[in-house]
N, C-alpha and C positions, 0 to 999 in steps of 0.2 A: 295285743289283745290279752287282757289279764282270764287266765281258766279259772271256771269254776267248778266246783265240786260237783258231784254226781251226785241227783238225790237215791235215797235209799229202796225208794220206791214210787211208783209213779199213781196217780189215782186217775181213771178216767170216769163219764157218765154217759150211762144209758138209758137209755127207756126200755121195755118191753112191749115190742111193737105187732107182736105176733105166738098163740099157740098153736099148734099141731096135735094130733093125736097118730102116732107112730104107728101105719097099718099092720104092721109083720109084728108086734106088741105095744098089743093094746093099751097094756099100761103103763106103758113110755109115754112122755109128752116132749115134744119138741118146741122148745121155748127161741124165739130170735129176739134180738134185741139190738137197735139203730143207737150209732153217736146220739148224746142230745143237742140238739143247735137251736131247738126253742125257746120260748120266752125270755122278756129284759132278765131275767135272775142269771141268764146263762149268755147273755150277749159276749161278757169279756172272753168265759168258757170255749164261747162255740168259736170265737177268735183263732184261738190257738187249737183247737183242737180239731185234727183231722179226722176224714169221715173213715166209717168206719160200720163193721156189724161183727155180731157172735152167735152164732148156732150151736144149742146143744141138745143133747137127749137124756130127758132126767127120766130115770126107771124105779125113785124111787117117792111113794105115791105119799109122803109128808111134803117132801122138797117140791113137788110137779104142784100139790097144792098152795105153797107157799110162790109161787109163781104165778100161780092161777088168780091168786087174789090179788097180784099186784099188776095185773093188766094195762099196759099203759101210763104206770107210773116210772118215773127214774130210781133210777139205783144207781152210788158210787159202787166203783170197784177199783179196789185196788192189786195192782201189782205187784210185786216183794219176791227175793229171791225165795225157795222152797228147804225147810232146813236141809242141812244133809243126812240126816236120819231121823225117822221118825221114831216116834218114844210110844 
């Protein structure tokens, strides 16, 4: 079986499938976000792509609103390693 190379980075998609609002701060929002395995656009996608979710808590009230507006839309993300120092 001939190796292939390793991609550089891997991309996944998700939706935004849920906000929260952080009881202990208020100004935290808790955004979750599901695999997406909907629609024909994403059939070959959701093939290969394992389920999955992501939880996090944004505290900062630009970024919680730029979530806020994308409710239930996809978003890629991609993965990449992280430099090793930041500039």
């Amino acid at each position: 079986m001939p190796e292939t190379a390793s991609p550089s980075a891997v991309e996944a998609r998700f939706y935004i499938s849920g906000l929260e609002r952080n009881s202990y701060n208020p100004d935290a929002t808790i955004v979750k976000m599901q695999v997406v395995t909907r629609g024909a656009h994403n059939k070959n996608w959701a093939a290969a792509t394992p389920a999955g979710q992501v939880q996090m808590t944004v505290a900062n009230p630009s970024a919680a609103s730029w979530f806020t507006e994308r409710l239930g839309q996809e978003l890629s993300v991609t993965f990449a390693p992280a430099p090793a120092e930041e500039t």
